[in-house]
Backbone bond lengths (Angstrom), bond angles and torsions (degrees), N, CA, C in turn:
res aa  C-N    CA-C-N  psi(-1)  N-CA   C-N-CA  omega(-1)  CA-C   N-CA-C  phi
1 X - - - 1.465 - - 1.519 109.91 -
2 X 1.144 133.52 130.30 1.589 159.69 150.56 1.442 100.63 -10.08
3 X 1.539 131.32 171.13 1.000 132.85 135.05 1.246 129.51 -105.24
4 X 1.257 105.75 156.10 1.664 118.36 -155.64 1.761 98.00 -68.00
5 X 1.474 110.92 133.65 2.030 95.76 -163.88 1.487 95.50 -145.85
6 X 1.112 104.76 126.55 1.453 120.15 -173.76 1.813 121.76 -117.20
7 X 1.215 148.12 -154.69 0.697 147.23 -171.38 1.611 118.37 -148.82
8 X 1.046 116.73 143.79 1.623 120.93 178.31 1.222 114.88 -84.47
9 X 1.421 127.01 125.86 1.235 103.90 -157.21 2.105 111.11 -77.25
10 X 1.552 113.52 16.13 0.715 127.44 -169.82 1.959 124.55 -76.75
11 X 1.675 87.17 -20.10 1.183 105.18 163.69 1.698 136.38 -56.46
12 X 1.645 100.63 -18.94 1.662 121.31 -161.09 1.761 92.18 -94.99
13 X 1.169 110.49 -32.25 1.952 110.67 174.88 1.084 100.70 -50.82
14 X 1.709 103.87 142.76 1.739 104.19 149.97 1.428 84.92 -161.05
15 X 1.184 106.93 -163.47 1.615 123.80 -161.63 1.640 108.04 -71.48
16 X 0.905 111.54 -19.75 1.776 115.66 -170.06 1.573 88.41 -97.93
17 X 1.095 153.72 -40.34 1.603 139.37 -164.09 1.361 100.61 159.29
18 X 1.883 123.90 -147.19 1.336 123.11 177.35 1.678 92.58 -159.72
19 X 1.662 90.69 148.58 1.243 102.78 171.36 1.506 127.40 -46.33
20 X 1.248 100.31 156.79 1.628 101.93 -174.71 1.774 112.03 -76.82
21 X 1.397 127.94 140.18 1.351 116.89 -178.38 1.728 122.08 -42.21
22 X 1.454 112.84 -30.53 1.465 121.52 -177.71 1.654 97.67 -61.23
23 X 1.505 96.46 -69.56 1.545 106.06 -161.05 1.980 107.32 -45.54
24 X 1.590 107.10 -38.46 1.429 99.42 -165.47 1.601 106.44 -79.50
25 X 1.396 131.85 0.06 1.399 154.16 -166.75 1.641 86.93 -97.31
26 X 0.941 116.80 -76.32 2.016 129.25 -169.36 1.685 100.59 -53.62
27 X 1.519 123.23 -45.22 1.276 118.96 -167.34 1.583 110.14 -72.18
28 X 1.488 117.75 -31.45 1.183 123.82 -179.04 1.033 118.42 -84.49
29 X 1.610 133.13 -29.72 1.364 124.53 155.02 1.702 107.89 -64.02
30 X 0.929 158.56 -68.86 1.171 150.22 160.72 1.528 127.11 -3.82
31 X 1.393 102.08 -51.75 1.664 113.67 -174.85 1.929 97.46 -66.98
32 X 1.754 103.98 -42.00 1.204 106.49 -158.62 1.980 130.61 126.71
33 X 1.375 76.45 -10.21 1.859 88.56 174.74 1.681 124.46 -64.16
34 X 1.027 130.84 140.44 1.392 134.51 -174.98 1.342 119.15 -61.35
35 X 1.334 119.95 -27.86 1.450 126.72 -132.02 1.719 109.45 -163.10
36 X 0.990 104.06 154.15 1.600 100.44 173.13 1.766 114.44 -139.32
37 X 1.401 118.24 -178.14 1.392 101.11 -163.32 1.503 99.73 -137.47
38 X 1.356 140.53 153.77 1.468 135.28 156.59 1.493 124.54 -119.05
39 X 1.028 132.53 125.66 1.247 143.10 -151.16 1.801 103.51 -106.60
40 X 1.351 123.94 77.36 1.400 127.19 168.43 1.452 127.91 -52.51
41 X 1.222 122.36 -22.94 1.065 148.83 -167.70 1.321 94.16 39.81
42 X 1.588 108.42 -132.17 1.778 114.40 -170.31 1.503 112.09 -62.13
43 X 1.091 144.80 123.97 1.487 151.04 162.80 1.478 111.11 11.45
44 X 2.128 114.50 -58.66 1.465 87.68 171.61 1.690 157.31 -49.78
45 X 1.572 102.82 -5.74 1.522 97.29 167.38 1.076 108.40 -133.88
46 X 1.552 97.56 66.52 1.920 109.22 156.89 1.654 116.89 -76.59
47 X 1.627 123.82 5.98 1.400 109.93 142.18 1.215 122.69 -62.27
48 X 1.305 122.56 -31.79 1.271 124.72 -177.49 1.616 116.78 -30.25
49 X 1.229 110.13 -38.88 2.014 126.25 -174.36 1.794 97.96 -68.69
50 X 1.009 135.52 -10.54 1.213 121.15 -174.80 1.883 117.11 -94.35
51 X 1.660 89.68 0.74 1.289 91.82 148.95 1.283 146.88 -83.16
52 X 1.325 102.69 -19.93 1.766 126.91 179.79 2.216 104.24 -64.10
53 X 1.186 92.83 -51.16 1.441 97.95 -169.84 1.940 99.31 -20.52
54 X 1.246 126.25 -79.42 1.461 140.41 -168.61 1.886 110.50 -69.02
55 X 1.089 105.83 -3.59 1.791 114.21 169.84 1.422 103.65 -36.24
56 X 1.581 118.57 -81.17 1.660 130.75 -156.68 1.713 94.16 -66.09
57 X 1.162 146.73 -8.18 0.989 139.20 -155.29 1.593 100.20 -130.25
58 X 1.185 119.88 -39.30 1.402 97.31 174.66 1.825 119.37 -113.70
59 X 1.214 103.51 -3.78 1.777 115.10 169.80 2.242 110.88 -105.28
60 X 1.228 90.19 -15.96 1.987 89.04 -165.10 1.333 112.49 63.68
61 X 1.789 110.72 51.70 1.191 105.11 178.82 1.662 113.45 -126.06
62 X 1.177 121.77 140.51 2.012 108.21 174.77 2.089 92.65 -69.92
63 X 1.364 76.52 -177.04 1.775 71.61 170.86 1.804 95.75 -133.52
64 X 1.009 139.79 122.13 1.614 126.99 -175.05 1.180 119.67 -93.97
65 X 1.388 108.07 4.22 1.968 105.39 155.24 1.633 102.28 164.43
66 X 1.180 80.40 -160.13 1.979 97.65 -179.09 1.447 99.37 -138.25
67 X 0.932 120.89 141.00 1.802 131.78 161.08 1.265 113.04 -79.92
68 X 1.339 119.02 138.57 1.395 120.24 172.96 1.629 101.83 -137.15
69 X 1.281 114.60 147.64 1.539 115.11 173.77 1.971 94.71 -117.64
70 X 1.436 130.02 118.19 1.075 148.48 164.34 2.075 111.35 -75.80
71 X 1.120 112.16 123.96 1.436 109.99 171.62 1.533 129.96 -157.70
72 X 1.461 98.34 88.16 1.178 130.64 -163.84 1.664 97.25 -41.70
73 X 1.319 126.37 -59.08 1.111 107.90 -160.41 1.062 130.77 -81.86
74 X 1.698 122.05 17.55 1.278 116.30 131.03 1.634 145.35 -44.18
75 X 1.166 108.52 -26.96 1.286 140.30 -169.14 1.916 111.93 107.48
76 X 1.100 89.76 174.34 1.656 106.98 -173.49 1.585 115.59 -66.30
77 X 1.472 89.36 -26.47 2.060 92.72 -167.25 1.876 104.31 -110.80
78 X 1.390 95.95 6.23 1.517 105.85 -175.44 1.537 83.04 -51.93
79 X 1.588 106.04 155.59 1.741 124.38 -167.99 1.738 89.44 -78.59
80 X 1.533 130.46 -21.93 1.530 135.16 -154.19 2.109 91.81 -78.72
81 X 1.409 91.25 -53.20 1.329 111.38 162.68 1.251 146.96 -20.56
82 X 2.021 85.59 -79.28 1.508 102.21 168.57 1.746 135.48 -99.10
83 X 1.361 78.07 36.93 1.782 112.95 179.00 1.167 129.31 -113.30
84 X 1.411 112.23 -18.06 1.598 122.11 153.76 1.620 103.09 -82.77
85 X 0.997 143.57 -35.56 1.208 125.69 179.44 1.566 114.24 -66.90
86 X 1.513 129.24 -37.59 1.229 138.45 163.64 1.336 110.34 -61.24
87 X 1.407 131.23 -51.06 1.434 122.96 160.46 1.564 115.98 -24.65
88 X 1.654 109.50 -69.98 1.564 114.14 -171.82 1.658 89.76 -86.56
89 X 1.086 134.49 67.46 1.782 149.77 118.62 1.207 122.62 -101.03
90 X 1.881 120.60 -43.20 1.108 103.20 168.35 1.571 130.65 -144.61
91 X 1.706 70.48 57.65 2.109 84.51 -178.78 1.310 110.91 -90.77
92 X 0.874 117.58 151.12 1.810 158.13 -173.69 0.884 152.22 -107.03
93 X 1.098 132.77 69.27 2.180 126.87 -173.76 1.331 80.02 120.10
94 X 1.128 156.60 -20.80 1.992 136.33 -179.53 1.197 104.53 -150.17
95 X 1.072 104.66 144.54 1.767 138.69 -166.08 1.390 116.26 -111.84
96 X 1.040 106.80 14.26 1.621 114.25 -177.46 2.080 113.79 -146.79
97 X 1.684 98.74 125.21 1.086 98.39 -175.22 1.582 97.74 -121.17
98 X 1.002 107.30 142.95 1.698 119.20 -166.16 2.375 105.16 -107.33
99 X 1.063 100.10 82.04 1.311 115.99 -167.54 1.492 131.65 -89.24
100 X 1.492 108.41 93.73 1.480 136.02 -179.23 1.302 120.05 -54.41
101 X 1.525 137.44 103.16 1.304 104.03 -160.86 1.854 86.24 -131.10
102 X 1.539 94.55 108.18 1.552 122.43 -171.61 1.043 117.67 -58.51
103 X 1.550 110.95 -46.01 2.075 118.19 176.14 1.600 87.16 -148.88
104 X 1.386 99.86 178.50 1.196 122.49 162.83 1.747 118.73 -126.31
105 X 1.720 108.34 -21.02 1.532 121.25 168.11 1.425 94.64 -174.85
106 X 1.511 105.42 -165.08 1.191 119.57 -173.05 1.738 100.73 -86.29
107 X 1.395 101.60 179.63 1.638 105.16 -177.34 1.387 135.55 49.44
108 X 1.625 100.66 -16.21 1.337 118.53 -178.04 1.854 121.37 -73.69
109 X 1.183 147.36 89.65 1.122 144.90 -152.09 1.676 112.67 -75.08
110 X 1.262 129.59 167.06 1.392 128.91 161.46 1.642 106.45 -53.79
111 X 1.377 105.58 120.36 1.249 128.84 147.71 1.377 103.94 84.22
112 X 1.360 105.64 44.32 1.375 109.67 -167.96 1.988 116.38 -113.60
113 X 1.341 120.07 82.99 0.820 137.85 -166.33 1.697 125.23 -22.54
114 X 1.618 107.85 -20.93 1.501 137.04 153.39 1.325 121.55 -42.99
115 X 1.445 129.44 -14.63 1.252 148.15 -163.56 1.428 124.20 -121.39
116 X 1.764 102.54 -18.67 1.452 110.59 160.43 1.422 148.45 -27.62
117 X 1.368 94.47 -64.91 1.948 110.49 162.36 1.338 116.86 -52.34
118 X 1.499 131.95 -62.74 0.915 128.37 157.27 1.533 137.92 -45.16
119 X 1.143 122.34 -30.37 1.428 124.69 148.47 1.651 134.06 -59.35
120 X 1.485 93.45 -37.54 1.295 128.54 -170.26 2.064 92.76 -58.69
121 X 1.248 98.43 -74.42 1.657 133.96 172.13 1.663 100.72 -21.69
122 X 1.410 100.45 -66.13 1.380 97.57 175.36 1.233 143.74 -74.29
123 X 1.557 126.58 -6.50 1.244 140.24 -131.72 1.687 87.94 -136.26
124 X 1.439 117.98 -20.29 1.528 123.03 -176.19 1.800 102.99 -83.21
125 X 1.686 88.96 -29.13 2.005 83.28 -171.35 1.761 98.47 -83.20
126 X 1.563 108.34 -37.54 1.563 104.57 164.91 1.569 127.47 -40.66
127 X 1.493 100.28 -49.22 1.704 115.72 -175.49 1.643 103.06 -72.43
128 X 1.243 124.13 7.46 1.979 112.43 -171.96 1.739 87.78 -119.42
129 X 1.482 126.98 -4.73 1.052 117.83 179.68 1.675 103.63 -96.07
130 X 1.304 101.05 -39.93 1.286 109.77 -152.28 1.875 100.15 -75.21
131 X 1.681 101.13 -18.66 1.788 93.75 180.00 1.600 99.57 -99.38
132 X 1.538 120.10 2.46 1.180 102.62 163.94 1.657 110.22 -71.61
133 X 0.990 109.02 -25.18 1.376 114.63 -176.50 1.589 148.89 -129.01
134 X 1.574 86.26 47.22 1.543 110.42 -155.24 1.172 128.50 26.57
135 X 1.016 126.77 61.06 1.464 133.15 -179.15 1.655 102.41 -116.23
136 X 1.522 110.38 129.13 1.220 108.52 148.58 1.372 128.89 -81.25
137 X 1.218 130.57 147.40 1.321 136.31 163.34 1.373 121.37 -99.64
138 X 1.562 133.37 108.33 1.633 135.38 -169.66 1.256 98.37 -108.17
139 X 1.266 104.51 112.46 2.237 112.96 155.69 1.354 106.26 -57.89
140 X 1.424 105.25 122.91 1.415 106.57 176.40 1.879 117.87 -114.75
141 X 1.400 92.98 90.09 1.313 92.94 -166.47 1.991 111.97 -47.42
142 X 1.677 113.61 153.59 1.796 128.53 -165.50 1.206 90.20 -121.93
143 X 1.389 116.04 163.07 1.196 122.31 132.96 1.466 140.43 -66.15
144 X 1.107 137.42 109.56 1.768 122.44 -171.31 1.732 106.95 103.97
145 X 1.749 107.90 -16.01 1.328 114.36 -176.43 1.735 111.94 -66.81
146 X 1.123 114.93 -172.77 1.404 134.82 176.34 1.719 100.70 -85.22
147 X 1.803 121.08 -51.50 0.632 117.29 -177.06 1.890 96.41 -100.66
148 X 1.399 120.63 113.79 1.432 118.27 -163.91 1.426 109.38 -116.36
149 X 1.147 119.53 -32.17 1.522 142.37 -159.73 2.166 99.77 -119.05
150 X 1.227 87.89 142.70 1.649 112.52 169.57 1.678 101.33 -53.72
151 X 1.344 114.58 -57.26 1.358 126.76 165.22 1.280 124.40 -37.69
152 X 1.257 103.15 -50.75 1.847 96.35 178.84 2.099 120.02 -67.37
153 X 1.377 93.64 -26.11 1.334 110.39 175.66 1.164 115.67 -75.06
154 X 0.997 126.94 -38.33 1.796 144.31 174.68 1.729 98.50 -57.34
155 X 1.359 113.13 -51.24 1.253 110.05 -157.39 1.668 114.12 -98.07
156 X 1.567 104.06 -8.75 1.355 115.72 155.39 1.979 112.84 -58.61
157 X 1.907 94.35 -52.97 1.455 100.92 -167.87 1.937 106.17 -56.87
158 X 1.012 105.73 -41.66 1.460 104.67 -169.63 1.572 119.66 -61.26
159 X 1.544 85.61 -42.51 1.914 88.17 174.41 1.366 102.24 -58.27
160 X 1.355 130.34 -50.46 1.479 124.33 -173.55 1.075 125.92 -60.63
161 X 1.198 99.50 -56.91 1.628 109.49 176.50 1.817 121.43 62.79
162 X 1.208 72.98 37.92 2.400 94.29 167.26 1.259 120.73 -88.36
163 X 1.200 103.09 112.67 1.536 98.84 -171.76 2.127 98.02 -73.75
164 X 1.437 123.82 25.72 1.054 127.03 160.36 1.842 135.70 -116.08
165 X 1.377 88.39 21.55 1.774 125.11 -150.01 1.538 80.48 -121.65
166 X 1.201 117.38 134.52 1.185 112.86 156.70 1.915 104.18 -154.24
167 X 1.521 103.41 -149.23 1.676 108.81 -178.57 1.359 113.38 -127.02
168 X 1.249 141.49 157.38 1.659 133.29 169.78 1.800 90.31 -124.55
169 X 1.447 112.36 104.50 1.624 106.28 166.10 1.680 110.83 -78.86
170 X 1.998 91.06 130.45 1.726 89.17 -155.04 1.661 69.69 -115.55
171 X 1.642 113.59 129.72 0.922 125.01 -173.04 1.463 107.43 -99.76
172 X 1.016 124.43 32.16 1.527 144.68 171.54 1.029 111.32 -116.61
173 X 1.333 129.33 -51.27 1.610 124.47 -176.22 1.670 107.82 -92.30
174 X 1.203 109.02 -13.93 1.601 105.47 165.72 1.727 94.80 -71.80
175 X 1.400 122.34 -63.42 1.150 84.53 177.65 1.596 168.73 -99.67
176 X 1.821 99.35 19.63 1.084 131.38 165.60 1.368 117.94 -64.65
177 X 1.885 127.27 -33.71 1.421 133.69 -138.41 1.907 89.91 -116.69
178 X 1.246 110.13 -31.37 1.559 106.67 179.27 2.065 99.48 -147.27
179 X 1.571 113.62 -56.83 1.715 97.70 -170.87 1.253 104.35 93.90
180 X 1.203 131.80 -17.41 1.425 118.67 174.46 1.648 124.92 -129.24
181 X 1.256 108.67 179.97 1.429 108.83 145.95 2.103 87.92 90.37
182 X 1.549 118.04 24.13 1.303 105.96 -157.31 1.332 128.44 -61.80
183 X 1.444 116.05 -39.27 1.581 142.49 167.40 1.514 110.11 -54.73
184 X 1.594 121.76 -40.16 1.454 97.69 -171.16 1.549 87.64 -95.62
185 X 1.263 125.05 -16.78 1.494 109.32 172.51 1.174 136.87 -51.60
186 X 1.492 100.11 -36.70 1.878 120.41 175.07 1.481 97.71 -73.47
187 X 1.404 125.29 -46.73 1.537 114.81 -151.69 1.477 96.51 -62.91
188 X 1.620 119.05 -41.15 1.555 131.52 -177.86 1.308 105.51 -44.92
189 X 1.051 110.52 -58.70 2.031 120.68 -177.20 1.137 116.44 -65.23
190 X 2.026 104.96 -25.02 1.965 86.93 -169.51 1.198 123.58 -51.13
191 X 1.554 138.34 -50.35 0.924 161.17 169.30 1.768 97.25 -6.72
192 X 1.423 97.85 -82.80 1.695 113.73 -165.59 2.009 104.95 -77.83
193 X 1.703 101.67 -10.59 1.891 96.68 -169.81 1.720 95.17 -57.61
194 X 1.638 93.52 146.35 1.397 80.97 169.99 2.189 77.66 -157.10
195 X 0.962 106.52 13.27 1.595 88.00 178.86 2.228 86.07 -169.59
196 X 1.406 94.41 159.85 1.780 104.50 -166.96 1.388 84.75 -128.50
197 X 1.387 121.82 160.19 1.381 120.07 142.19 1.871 98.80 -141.55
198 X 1.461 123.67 140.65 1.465 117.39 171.47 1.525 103.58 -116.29
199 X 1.608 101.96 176.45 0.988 119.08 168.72 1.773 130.53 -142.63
200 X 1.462 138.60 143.92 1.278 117.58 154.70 1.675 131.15 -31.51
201 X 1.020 160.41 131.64 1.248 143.40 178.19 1.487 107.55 -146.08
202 X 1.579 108.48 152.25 1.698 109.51 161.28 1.774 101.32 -158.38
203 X 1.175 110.97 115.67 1.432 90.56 165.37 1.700 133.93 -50.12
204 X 1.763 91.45 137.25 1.526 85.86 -171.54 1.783 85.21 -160.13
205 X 1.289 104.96 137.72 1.603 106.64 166.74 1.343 118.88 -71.78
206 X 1.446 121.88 18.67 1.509 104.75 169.43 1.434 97.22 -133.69
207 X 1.064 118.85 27.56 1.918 142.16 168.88 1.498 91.94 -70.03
208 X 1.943 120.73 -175.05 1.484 163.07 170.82 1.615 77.60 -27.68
209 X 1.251 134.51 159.92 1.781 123.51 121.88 1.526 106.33 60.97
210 X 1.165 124.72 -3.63 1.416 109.50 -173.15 1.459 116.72 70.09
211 X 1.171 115.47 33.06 0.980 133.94 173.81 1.635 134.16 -106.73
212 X 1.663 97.86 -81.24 1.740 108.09 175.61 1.343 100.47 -148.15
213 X 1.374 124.71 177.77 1.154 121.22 -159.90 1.526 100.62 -113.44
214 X 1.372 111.97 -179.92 1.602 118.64 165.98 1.340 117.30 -128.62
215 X 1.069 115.94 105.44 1.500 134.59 -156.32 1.526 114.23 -114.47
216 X 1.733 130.90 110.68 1.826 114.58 156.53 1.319 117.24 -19.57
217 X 1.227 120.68 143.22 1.486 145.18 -144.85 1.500 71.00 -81.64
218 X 0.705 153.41 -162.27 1.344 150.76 144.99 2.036 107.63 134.15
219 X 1.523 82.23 -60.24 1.627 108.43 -163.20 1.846 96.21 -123.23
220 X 1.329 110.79 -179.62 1.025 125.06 -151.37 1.829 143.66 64.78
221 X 1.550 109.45 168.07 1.803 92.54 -165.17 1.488 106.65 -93.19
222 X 1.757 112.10 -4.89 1.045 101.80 177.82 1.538 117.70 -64.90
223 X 1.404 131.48 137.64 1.389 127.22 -179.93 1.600 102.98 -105.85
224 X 1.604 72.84 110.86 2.061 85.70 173.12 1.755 105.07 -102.17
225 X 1.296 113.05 21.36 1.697 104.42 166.68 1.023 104.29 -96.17
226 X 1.503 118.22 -21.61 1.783 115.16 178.91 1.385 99.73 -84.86
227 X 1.111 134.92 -37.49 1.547 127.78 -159.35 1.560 87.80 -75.82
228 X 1.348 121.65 -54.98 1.729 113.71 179.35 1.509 114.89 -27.51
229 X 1.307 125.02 -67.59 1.189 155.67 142.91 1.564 123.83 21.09
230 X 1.912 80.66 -86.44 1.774 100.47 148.81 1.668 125.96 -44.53
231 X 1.559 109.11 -24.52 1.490 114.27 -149.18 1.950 80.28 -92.61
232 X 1.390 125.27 -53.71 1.442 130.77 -174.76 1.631 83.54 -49.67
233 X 1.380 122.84 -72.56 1.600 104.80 -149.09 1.772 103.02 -53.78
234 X 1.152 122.38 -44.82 1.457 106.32 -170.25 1.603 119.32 -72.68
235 X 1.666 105.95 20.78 1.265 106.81 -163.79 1.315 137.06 32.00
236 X 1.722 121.37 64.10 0.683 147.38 167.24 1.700 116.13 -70.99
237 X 0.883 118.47 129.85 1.564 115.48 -163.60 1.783 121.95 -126.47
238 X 1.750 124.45 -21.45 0.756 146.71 -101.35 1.797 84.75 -132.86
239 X 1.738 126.15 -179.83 1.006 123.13 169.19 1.579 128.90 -76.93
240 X 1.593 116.12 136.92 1.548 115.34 -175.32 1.579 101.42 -102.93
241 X 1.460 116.21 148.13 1.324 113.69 -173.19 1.916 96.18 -140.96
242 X 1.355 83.12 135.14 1.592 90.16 165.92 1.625 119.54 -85.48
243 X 0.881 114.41 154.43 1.437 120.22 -159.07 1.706 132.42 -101.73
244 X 1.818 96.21 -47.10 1.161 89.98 163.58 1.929 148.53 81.08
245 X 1.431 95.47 -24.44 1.507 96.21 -160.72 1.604 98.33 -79.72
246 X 1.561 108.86 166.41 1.463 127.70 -163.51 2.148 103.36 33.75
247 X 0.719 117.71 57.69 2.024 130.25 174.53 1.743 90.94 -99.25
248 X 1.166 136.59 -69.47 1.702 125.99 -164.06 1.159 110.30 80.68
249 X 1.110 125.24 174.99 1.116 126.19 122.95 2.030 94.49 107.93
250 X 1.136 122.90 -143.85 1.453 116.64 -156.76 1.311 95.32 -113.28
251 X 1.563 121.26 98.23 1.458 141.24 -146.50 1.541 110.84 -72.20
252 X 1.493 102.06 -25.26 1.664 120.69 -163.08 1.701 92.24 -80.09
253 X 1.447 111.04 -54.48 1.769 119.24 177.81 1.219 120.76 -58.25
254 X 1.222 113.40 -2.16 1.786 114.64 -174.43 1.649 95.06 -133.34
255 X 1.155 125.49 -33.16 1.117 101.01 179.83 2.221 115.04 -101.31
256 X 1.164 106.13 4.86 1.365 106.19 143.00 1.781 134.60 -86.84
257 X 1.184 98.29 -19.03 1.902 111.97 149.65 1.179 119.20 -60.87
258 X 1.160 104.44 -51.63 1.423 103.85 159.96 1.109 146.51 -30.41
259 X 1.265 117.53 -71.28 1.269 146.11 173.14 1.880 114.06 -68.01
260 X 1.398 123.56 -33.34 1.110 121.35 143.48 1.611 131.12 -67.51
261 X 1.205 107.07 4.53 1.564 105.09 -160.77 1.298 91.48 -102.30
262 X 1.800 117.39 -52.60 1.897 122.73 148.50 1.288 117.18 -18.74
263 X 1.469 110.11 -100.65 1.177 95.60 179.23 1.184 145.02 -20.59
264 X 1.898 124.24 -53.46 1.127 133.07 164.31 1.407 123.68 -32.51
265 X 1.728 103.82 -32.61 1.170 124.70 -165.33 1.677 101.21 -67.88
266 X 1.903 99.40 -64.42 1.286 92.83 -176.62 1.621 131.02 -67.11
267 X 1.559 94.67 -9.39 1.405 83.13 -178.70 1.414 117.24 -87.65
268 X 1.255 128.63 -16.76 1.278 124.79 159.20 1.994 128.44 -56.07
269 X 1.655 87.98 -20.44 1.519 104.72 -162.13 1.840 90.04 -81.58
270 X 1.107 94.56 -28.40 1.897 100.00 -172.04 1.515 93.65 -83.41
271 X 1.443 131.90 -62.71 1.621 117.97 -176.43 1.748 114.46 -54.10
272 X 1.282 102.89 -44.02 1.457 101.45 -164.96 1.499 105.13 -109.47
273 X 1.167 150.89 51.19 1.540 132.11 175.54 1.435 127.68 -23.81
274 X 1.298 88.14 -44.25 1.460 106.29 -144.80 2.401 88.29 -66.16
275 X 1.161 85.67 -15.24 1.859 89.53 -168.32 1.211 106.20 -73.65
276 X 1.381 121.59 -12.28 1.446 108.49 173.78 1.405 107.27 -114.21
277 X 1.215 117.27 47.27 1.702 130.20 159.93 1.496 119.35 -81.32
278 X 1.520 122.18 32.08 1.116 119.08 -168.78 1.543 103.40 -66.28
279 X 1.526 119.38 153.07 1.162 142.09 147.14 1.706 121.49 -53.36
280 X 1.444 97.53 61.69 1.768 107.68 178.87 1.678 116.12 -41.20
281 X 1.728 87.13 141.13 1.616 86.55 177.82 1.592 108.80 -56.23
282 X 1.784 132.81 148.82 1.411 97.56 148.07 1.516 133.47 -100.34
């Protein structure tokens, strides 16, 4: 059986505005996607979740999380702040928050182990809400973020040690932020993986960050049949999500490429295994 594969709702942006929550709910059951996605961005529009409650019931859709961007160096009680914690008080219909954590203070760099406590600090009063109320919480490692690297998330999860803490491997910023190292990267995460999201990719300076681009599964050099691959050997089991962000353009045409381009993926991954035995960079 497939994995359950949804969409970010990040895919529906483009330069003119973004689809309306109905329309991006209706287009994805239509195309065929499992799942749908909500994008909270900074803490102030954690009403935003009180749309999800009626999703599975009036579209036939799961919902596979909410985005949150965390940023400490506002301070702790900044309203951006203390709006994800009110979010996970009275969210609804999904159990999973997918958690960006932008800074932790000033001076403090990506992945800079100086920033711990303070993350740490905050993420414990998050984690007593979130097991009052079954919610997982996933670090979703960025590029340029505080939390930037698979590594920094790993080593957040361990100090904590919540069985409501987990990881989202964003197969875009793994490979924008380093590109390598993919196998011991996953084995590090299996533990805490509990959600994937991929993307098309190629480095290019007019890509994410000046970096690489974000491309339908379709196209690009990043190879997401091998990373799939990687994802079966570490027995990964869980939902895959396409990703999407800065794509434009006619959301329905790229993100039904998409979703055929997956599949294709897995179904080759189920006839042939043995084809995604590549000899990984290390």
């Amino acid at each position: 059986m497939g994995y359950p594969f949804y969409a970010m709702d990040f895919a529906f942006y483009n330069s003119m505005g973004i689809y309306s929550f109905e329309a991006r709910c209706e287009m994805l059951k239509e195309i065929g996607y499992d799942a749908t996605h909500l994008s909270v961005w900074h803490g102030e529009r954690w009403r935003d979740v009180e749309k999800l409650k009626n999703v599975k019931e009036k579209y036939g859709l799961d919902i596979a999380g909410v985005y949150v961007v965390l940023d400490l160096s506002l301070g702790e009680d900044h309203p951006r702040n203390t709006g994800i914690l009110k979010m996970l008080e009275i969210m609804e219909g999904c159990s999973t928050v997918e958690l960006a954590i932008q800074s932790v203070g000033h001076h403090i760099r990506p992945s800079d182990p100086k920033g711990d406590d303070i993350a740490v600090k905050w993420l414990e009063k998050a984690l007593k809400i979130a097991e009052q109320r079954n919610i997982n919480i996933l670090l979703y490692t960025h590029l340029s973020f505080w939390v930037e690297r698979h590594e920094d998330a790993v080593r957040l999860c361990k100090r904590l040690n919540h069985p409501n803490l987990g990881i989202v491997f964003c197969g875009y910023h793994w490979y924008a932020v380093d590109g390598t190292n993919l196998s011991a990267t996953l084995q590090a995460v299996a533990p805490y993986l509990k959600q994937v999201n991929i993307s098309g990719s190629r480095r290019n300076p007019h890509g994410f960050g000046g970096v690489a681009t974000i491309e339908p599964l379709d196209v690009g050099e990043l190879d997401n049949f091998a990373l799939l691959g990687q994802l079966k050997k570490i027995g990964y089991n869980g939902m895959v999500g396409y990703q999407g962000w800065s794509e434009g353009g006619d959301a329905y045409s790229k993100l039904s490429r998409s979703l055929k381009a997956f599949r294709d993926m897995e179904r080759r991954l189920e006839e042939h295994p043995h084809w995604a035995d590549l000899k990984l960079t290390p």
